[in-house]
VMD Tcl script that draws the C-alpha trace (Angstrom):
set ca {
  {66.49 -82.70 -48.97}
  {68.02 -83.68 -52.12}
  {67.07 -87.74 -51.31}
  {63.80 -86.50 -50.44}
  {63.45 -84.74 -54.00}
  {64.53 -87.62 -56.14}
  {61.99 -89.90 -54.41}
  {59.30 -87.47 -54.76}
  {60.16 -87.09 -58.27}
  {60.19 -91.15 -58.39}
  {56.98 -91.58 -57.50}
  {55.13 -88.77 -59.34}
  {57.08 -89.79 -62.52}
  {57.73 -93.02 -62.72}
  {55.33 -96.23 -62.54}
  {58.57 -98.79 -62.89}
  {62.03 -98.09 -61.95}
  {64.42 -99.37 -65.09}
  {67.44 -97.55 -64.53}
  {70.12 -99.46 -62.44}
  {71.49 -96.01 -61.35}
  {68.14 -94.46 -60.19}
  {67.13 -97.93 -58.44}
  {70.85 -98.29 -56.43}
  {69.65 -94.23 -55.28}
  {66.56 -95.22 -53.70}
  {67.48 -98.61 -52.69}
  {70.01 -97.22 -51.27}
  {67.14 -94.20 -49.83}
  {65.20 -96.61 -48.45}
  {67.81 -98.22 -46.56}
  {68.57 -95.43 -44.84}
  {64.83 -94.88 -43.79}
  {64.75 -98.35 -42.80}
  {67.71 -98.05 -40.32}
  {66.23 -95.13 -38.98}
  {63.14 -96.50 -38.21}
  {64.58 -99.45 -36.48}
  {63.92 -99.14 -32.97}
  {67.44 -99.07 -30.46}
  {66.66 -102.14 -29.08}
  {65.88 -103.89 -32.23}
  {69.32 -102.88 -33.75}
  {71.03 -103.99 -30.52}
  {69.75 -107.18 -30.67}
  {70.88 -107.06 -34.39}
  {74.26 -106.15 -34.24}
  {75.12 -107.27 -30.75}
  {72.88 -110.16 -30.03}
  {72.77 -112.01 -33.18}
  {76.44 -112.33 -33.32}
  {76.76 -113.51 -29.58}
  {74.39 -116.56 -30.47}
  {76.43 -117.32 -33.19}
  {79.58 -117.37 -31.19}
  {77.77 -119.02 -28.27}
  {76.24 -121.77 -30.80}
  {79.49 -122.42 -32.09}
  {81.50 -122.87 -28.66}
  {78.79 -125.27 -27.51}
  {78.45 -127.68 -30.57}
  {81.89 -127.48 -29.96}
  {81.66 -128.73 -26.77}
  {79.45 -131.52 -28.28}
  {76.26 -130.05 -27.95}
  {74.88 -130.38 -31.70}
  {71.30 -129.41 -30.88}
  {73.25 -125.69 -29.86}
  {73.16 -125.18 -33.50}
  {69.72 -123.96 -33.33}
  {70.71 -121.04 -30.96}
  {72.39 -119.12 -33.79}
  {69.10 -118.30 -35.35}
  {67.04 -118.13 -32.82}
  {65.61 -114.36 -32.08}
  {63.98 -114.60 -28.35}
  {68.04 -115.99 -27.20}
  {69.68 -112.65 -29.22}
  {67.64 -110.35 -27.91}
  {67.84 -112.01 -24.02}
  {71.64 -111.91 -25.06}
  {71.72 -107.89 -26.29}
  {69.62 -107.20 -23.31}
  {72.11 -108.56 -20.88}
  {74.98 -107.18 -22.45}
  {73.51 -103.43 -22.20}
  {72.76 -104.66 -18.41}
  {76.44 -105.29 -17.87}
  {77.96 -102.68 -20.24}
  {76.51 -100.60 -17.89}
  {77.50 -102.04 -14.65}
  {81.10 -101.81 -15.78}
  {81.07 -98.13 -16.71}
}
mol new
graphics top color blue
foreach p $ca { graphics top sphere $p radius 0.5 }
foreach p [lrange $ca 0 end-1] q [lrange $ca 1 end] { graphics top cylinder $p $q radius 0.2 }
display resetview
């Protein structure tokens, strides 16, 4: 309630944010609203699939495979990667 309040109050009173304090609370707001609005699967693929490319780029340029670096940033391979891991999170429970 209170979050909603102060950006209520934000937009009715103020055309420009200039205080550092009132702009961390509804950065900070907005955030949050942003997070909830993420879909499951989206922040799955975020916080599980992104960092599996990463690790799975690495060990492969590793290997000597230095077109592997392009895996770590590439979306379709995270989310193929979160997908499976739910897949077989759930197998093993």
């Amino acid at each position: 309630m209170v979050e909603r309040g102060v950006i209520d109050l934000t937009i009715i009173c103020v055309d420009r944010i200039r205080s550092p304090k009132l702009a961390g609370i509804v950065s900070a707001v907005v955030c949050k609203l942003k997070e909830a609005m993420e879909s499951v699967f989206l922040r799955l693929t975020r916080e599980v699939g992104q960092p599996l490319t990463r690790k799975l780029s690495d060990l492969a340029v590793a290997w000597g495979h230095v077109e592997a670096r392009e895996w770590a940033g590439d979306q379709k391979f995270a989310r193929y990667l979160a997908m499976d891991w739910v897949n077989t999170s759930r197998m093993l429970q």
